[in-house]
C-alpha positions as CSV (number, residue, x, y, z in Angstrom):
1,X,0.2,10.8,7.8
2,X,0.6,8.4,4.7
3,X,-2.6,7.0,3.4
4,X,-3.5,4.4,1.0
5,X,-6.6,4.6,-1.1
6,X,-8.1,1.2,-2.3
7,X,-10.2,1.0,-4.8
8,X,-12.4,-1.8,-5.1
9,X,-15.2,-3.0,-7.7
10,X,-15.4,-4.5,-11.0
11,X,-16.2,-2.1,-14.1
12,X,-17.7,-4.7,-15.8
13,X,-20.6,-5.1,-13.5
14,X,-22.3,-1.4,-13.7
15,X,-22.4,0.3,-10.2
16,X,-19.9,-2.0,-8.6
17,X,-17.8,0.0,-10.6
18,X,-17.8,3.1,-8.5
19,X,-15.1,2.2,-6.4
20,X,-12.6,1.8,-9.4
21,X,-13.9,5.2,-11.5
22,X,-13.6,7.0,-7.8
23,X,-10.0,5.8,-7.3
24,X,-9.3,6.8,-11.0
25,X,-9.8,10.2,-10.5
26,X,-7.9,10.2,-7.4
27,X,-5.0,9.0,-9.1
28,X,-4.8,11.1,-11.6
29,X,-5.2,13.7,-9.3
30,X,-1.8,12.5,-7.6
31,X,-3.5,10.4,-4.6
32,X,-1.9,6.8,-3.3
33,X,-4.6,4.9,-5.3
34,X,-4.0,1.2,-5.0
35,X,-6.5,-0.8,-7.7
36,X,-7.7,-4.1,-5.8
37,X,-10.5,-4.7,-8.3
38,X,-12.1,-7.9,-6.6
39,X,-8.9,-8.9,-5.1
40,X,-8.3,-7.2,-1.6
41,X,-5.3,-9.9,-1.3
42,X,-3.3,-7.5,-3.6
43,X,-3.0,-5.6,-0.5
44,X,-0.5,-7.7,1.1
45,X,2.6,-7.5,-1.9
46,X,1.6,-3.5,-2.1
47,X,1.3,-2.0,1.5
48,X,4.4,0.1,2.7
49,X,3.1,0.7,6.2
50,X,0.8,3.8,5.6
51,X,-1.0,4.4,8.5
52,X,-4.6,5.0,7.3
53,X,-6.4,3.0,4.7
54,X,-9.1,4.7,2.7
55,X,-11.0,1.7,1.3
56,X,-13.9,2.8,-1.8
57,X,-16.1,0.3,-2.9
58,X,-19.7,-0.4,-4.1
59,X,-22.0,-2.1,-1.4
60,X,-25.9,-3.6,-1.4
61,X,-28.1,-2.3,1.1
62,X,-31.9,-3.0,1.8
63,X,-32.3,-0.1,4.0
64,X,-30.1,2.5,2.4
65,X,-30.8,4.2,-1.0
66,X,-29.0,4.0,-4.0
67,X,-26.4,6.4,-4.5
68,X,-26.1,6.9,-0.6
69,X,-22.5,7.7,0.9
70,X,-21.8,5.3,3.7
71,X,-18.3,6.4,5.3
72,X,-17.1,3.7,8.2
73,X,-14.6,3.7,10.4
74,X,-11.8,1.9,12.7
75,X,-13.8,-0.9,14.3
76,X,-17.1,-0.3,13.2
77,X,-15.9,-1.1,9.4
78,X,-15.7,-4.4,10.5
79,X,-19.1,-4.3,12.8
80,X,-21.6,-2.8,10.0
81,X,-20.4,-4.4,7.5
82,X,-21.4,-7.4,8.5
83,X,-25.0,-6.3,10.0
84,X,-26.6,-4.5,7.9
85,X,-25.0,-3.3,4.8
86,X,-22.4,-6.0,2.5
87,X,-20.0,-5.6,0.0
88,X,-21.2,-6.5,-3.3
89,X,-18.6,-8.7,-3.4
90,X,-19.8,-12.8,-2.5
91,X,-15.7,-13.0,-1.5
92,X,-16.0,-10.3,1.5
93,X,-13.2,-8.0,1.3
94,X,-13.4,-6.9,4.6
95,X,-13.2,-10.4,5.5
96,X,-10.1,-10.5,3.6
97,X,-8.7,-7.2,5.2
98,X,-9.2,-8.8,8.8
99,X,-7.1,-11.6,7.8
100,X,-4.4,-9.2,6.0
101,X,-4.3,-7.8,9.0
102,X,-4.1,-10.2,11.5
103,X,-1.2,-11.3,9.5
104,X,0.9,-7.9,9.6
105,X,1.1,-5.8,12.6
106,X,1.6,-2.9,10.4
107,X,-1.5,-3.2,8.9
108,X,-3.4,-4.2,11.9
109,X,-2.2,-0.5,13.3
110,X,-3.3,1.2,10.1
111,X,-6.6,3.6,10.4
112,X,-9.4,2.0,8.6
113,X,-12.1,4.0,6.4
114,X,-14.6,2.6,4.4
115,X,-16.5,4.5,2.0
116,X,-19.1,2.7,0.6
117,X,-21.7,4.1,-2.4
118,X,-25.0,2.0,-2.4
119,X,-25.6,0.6,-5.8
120,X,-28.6,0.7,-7.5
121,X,-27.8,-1.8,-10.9
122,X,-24.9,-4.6,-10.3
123,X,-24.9,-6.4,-13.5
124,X,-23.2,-6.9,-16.5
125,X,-22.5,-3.6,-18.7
126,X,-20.0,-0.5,-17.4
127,X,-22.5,2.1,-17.0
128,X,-23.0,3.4,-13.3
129,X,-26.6,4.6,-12.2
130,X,-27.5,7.8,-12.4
131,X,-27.4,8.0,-8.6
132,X,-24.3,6.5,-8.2
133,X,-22.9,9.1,-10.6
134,X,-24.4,11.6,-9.0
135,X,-22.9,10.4,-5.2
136,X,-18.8,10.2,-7.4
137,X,-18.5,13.8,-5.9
138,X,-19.2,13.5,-2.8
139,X,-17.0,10.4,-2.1
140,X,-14.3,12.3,-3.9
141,X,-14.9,15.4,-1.5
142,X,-15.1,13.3,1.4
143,X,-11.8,11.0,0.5
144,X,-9.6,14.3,-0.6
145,X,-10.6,15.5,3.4
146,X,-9.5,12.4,5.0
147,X,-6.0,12.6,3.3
148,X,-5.2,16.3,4.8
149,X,-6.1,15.4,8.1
């Protein structure tokens, strides 16, 4: 199975960050890392068809503690995401990935994952949170999985 990881975030803006650092590492390691930053709309001159889409980004949460690893999938990306935890993006990627896909079947048949790291800090500087350093491993474990299966 082809997979495409995006990474989302801004590296200027402390933990929302994560998503970016994360999908460093997995490109140098070799993975199909596509940088989005802020701008899921990318996706739509870079997809080739892949059928599953790992998607890495920072999100806010009342209820969830910094540094948590929040891994989504197929429909309920699009459920929870709206409820009860958010991007940390005002824009709503996901938003923008439902209308990516309802403009190319390809992409609308694509397996969706959404792994999400719960910031602690968003604000200006480029230094993640201890916790959210502290969570990079885990998402990296968790992401390496999904691409052998």
């Amino acid at each position: 199975m082809r997979v495409l990881i995006l990474a989302l975030g801004n590296e200027l803006m402390m933990d929302d960050g994560a998503g970016i650092k994360v999908g460093r590492i997995l490109a140098e390691k070799g993975y199909n890392v596509l940088e989005v930053g802020t701008d899921i709309f990318m996706l739509s001159s870079h997809y080739t068809g892949e059928e599953r889409l790992i998607i890495i980004d920072a999100i806010l949460s009342d209820s969830l503690k910094p540094g948590e690893v929040v891994h989504l999938e197929k429909d309920e990306v699009f459920e929870r995401l709206k409820a009860e935890i958010r991007s940390a993006h005002f824009m709503g990627a996901i938003d923008g990935l439902r209308l990516l896909m309802s403009m190319d079947e390809r992409l609308a048949k694509a397996e969706v994952h959404f792994i999400g790291i719960v910031a602690k800090n968003v604000g200006l500087g480029m230094e993640l949170s201890e916790e959210v350093e502290k969570a990079i491993p885990e998402v990296l474990e968790l992401v390496e999985k999904l691409c052998k299966n």
